[in-house]
C-alpha positions in Angstrom: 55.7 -45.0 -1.0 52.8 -44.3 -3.4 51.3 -40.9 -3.0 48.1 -40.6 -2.1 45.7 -37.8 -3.6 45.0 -34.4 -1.3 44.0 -34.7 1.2 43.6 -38.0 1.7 47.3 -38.1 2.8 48.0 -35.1 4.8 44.3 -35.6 6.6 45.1 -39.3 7.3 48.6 -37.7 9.1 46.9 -34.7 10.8 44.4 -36.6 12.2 46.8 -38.9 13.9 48.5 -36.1 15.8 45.1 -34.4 16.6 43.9 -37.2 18.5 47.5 -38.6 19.5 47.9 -34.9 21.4 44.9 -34.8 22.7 46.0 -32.6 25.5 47.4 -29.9 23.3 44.8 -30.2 20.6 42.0 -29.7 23.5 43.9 -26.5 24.8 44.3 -25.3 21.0 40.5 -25.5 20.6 39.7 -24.5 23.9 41.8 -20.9 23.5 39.9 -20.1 20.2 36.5 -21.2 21.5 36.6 -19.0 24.1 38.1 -16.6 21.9 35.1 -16.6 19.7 32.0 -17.5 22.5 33.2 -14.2 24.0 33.6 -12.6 20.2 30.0 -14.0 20.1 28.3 -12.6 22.9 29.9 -9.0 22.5 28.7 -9.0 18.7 25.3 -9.8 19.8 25.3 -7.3 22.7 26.5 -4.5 20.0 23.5 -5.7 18.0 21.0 -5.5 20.0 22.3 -2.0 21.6 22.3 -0.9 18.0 18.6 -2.2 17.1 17.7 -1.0 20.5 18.8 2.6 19.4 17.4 2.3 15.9 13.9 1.8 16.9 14.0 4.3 19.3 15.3 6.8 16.1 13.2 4.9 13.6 10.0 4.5 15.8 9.9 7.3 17.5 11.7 10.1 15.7 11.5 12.1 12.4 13.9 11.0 9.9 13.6 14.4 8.2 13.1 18.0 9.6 12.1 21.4 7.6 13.1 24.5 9.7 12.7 28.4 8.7 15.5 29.3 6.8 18.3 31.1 8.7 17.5 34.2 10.1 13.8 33.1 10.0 11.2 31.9 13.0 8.7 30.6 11.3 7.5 28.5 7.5 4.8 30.8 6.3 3.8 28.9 3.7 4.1 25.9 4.6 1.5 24.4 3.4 2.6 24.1 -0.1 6.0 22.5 1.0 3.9 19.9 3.1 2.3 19.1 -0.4 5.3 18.6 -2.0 6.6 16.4 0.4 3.6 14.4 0.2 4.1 13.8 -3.5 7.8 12.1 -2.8 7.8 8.3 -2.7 8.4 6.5 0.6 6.5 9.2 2.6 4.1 7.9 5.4 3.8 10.3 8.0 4.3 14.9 7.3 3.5 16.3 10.8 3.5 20.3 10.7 5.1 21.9 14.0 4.6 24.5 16.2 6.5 25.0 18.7 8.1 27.1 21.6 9.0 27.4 25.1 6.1 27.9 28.3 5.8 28.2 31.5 3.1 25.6 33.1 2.0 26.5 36.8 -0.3 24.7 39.1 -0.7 26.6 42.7 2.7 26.8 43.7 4.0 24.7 41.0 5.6 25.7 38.1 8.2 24.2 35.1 9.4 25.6 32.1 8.8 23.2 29.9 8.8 23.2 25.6 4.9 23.2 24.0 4.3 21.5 21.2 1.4 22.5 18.7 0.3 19.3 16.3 -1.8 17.5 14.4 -2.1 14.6 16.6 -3.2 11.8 13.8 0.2 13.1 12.0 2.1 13.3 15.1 1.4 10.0 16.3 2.1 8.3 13.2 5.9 9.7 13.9 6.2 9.3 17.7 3.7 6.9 18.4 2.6 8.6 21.3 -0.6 6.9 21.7 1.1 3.6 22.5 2.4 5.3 25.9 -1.3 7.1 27.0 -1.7 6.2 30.3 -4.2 8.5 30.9 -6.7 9.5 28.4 -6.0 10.0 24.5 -3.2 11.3 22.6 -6.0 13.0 20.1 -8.1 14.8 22.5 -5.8 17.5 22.6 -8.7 18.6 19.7 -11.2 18.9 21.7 -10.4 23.0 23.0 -7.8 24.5 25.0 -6.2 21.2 26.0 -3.0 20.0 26.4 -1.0 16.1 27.2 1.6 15.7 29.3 4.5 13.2 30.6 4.1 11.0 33.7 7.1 12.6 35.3 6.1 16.6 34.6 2.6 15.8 35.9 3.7 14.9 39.0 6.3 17.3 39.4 3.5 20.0 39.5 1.2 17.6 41.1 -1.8 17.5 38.5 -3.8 14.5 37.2 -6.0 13.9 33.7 -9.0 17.2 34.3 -6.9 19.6 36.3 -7.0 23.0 34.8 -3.5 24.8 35.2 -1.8 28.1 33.6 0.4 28.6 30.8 2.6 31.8 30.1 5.7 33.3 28.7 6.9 36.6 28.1 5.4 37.8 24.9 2.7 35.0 25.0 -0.9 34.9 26.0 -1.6 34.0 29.3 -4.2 30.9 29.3 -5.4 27.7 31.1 -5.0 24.8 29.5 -7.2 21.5 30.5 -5.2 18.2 31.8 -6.3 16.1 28.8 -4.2 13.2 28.8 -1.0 11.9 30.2 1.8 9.6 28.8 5.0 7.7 29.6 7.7 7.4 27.0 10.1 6.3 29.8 12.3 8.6 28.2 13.5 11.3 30.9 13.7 14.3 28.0 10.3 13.6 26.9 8.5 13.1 29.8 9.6 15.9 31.6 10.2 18.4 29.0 7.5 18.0 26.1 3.6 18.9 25.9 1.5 18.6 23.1 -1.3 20.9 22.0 -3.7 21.9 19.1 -1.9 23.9 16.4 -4.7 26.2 17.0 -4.1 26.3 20.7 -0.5 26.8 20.0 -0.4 29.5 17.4 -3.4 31.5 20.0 -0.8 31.1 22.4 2.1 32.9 20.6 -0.3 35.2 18.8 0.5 34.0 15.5 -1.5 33.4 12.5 -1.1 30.3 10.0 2.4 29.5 10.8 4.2 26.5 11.8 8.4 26.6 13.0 8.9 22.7 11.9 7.7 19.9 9.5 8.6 16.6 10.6 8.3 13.8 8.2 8.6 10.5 8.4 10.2 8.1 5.1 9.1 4.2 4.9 12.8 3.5 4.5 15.0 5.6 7.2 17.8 5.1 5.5 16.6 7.4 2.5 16.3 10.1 4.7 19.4 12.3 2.8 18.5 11.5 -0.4 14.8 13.1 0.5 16.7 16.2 2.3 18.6 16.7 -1.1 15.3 17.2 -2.9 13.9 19.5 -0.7 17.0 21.8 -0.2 17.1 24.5 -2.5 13.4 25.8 -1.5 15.0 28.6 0.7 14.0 26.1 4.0 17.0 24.3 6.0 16.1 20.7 5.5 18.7 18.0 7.7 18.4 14.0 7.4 18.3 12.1 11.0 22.3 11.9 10.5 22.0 15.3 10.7 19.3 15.8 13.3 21.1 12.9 16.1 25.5 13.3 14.6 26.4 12.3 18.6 23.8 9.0 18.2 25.7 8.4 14.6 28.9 8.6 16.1 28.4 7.2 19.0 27.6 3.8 17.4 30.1 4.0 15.1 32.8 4.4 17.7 31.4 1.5 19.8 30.7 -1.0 17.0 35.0 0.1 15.4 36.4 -0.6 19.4 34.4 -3.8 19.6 35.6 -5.0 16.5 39.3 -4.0 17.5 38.8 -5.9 21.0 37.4 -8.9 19.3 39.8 -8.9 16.4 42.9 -8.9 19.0 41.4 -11.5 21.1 40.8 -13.7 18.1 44.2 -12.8 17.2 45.9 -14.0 20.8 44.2 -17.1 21.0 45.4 -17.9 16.8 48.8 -17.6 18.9 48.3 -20.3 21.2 47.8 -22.6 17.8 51.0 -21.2 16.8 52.7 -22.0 19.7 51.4 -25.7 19.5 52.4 -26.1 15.7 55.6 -25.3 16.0 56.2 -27.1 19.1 54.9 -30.1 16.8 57.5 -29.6 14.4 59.6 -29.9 17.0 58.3 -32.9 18.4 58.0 -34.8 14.9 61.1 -34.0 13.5 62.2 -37.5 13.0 58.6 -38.2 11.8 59.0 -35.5 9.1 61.9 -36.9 7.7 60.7 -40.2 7.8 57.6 -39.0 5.7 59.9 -37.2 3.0 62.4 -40.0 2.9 59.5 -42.2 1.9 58.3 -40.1 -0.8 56.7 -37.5 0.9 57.3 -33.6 -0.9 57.2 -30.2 0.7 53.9 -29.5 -0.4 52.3 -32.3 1.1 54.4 -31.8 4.5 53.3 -28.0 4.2 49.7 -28.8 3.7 49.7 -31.3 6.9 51.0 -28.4 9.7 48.2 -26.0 7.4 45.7 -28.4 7.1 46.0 -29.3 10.9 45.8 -25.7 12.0 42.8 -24.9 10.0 41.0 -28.1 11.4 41.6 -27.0 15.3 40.6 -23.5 14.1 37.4 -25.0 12.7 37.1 -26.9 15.8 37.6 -24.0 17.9 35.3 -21.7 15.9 32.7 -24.2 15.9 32.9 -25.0 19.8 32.9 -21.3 20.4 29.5 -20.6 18.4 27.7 -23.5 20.7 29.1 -21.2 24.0 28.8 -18.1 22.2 25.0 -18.4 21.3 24.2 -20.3 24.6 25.8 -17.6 26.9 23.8 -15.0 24.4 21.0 -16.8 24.9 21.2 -17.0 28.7 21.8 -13.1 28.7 18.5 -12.1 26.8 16.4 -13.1 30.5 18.7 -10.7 32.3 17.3 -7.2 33.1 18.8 -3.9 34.0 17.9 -1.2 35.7 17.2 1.7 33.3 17.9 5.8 34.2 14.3 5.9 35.0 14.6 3.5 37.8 12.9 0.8 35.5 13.5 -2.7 34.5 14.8 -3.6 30.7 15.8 -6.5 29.5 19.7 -6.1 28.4 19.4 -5.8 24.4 20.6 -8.8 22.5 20.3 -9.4 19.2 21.7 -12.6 17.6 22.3 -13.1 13.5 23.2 -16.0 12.7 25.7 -14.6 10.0 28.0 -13.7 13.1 28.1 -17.6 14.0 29.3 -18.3 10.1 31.7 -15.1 9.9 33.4 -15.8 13.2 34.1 -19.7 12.6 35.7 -18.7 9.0 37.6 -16.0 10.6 38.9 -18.7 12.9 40.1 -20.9 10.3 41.4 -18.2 8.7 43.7 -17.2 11.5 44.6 -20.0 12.5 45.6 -21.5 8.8 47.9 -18.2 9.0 49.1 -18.9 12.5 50.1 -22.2 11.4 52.1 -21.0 8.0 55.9 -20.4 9.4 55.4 -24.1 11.4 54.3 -25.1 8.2 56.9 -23.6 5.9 59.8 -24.7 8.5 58.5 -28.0 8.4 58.5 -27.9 4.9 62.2 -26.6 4.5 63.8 -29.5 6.9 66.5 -31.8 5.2 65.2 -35.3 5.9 68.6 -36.9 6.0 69.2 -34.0 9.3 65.7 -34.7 10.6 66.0 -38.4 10.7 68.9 -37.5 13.2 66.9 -36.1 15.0 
C-alpha cells in the first residue's frame, strides 16, 4: 500500500469511524458541548458581574483618596496639593472633602447620618450624582444653607424637596438646613447614609476655617490609580489607590473569577473523559482493523495520528456545538431580571466576549487531543500479526 501524505490518510480513516459510530461520536460531542455551553454561560455571567462591579467602582467612586496624615483630622493646606494633583496626566475630576458625622431631625424624626461638604461641579464629575436627582439639582446645594439627600433617608424622616429640618452634633453648630434636592443611587449605603452640602455650609457647621478632611480624585484610566498614589506619597498625606480604598471588592472578584475557573476547568476536564472512554473502547473495537492497516504498510505514526487526530476532531466538534448553546443560553439570560436588595428589578449581568467562544473551543481540542493520547499510543504499540488475531 502506497502511503498517502498527512493527513490525507489518517483523516480519510478517522472520518470513517466518526460517521460509522455515529452513536458514540454524538455522545462524545454531546459531553463536551455541554461541557463548554455551560463553561460559556458561567464565563459570561462572571463577566458581566465583574463589569457590573467595575462601573459601579469606576463610575461612581474615586480611584484615589488624600487623607490627613496619621494622627491628623484635617488637610490644611490643601489647596496646594489639589494643584499638584491637577498638574499629573490622566486627571479629570479633584473633588476636595469635608466631611463628618450629623444628626438630621424633622419633628419627631431623627437619623444619624454622615454630611458631606463639596464642590458639587467636582463632586459630580466623580459620583455622578446628578444622573440620580429625582428631585431638584445636585448643584443647588450653592445656593445657602442647603443640603441633598437619598430617597430612602428622606422618607425615613418624612421630608420632601423645601422642608426645612435641623442638623446637630456634639461639638457642632446647631442649624437648619433647606430640603434642596433629593436622589436615588439605589444603593442602600448611599441613600440612607450620605448628604451633601456647601463646603462652606460644612466647615460653618464644624466651626472650621479653610480645611477639608479628603480629596477625592478621579484618573481617566482607573487602572493607573497606584502609580498616581506613588507620586503623591511622600508629601506627609496618606494617599491609597481604589485597591486600597475597596481590598474586600478586589478580593472578592478575584476569588469568584479563580473558583469559576476551577469549576469550569474540571467540568471540561470530565467530559475530555468521556472521549477517553470512547477512544479506547475504539481501539478495542478495531483491533483487527489496526493490524490490517499496519500489515498494509501503515507505521505507528500514522496509526497514532488517526486515534489523535480523531479526538481532536470530536473535541472541535464538541467545542464548536457548545459555543452555539453557550452563547444562545447567554443570550436568552440577558432578558431575565432579578430582584435587587432594594426591592428593585435588574437585569442579571451578562457580558459576552467573543474571545471566550475561541479560548474554550481550543481548550477543547486541546483536552481532548490529550484525552485521546494513551488510546493513541496503545494503538500505536499493537503487533499487527497479534491484532489480526484478533
Amino acid at each position: 500500500m502506497s502511503r498517502s501524505p498527512f493527513p490525507a490518510f489518517e483523516s480519510t480513516i478517522v472520518l470513517k469511524h466518526i460517521t460509522y459510530r455515529r452513536r458514540q461520536t454524538a455522545l462524545s460531542t454531546a459531553a463536551v458541548a455541554l461541557a463548554v455551553g455551560i463553561s460559556i454561560v458561567i464565563i459570561s455571567i462572571q463577566n458581566g458581574f465583574q463589569q457590573f462591579i467595575f462601573d459601579i467602582l469606576f463610575n461612581n467612586l474615586p480611584h484615589v483618596t488624600v487623607s490627613p496624615e496619621e494622627g491628623e483630622q484635617y488637610i490644611h493646606l490643601y489647596r496646594n496639593v489639589v494643584d499638584a494633583v491637577w498638574l499629573l496626566p490622566g486627571v479629570i475630576a479633584v473633588s476636595p472633602t469635608l466631611s463628618s458625622q450629623a444628626t438630621f431631625a424633622y419633628k419627631d424624626k431623627v437619623e444619624n447620618v454622615a454630611m458631606m461638604g463639596v464642590d458639587p461641579e467636582e463632586a459630580d464629575k466623580i459620583s455622578k450624582l446628578s444622573q440620580d436627582m429625582v428631585h431638584g439639582e445636585f448643584n443647588s446645594v450653592l445656593g445657602g444653607k442647603r443640603v441633598v439627600m437619598g430617597q430612602a433617608l428622606a422618607d425615613r424622616l418624612e421630608v420632601k424637596k423645601g422642608y426645612t429640618l435641623q442638623v446637630s452634633f456634639p461639638d457642632a453648630k446647631t442649624m437648619n438646613l433647606v430640603v434642596a434636592g433629593i436622589f436615588d443611587t439605589g444603593f442602600p449605603p448611599v441613600d440612607e447614609g450620605i448628604t451633601y452640602v456647601s463646603l462652606d455650609t460644612a466647615r460653618e457647621f464644624l466651626g472650621e476655617g479653610d480645611v477639608i478632611n479628603s480629596i477625592n480624585i478621579k484618573l481617566e484610566d482607573p487602572f493607573l490609580a497606584e502609580e498616581v498614589a506613588s507620586s503623591l506619597t511622600g508629601n506627609g498625606y496618606e494617599v491609597k489607590g481604589w485597591q486600597q480604598l475597596f481590598p474586600e471588592i478586589v478580593r472578592t472578584l478575584a476569588l469568584e473569577k479563580a473558583q469559576n475557573m476551577i469549576t469550569m476547568l474540571l467540568i471540561m476536564v470530565i467530559a475530555t473523559f468521556g472521549i477517553a472512554n470512547v477512544m479506547n473502547m475504539l481501539v478495542l473495537e478495531k483491533t483487527r482493523e489496526i493490524g490490517m492497516l499496519m500489515a498494509e504498510g501503515a507505521n505507528r505514526g500514522q496509526i497514532r495520528r488517526i486515534f489523535l487526530l480523531e479526538s481532536g476532531l470530536l473535541g472541535l466538534l464538541g467545542g464548536i456545538l457548545g459555543c452555539i448553546i453557550g452563547l444562545a443560553v447567554s443570550l436568552k439570560l440577558m432578558g431575565v431580571e432579578l430582584q435587587s436588595p432594594t426591592g428593585e428589578m435588574m437585569p442579571l449581568p451578562v457580558l459576552i466576549n467573543p474571545w471566550d467562544f475561541v479560548t474554550f473551543t481550543l481548550l477543547a481540542m486541546a483536552l481532548s487531543i490529550a484525552a485521546g493520547g494513551y488510546p493513541a499510543y496503545r494503538a500505536s504499540k499493537l503487533d499487527p500479526v497479534e491484532a489480526l488475531k484478533g
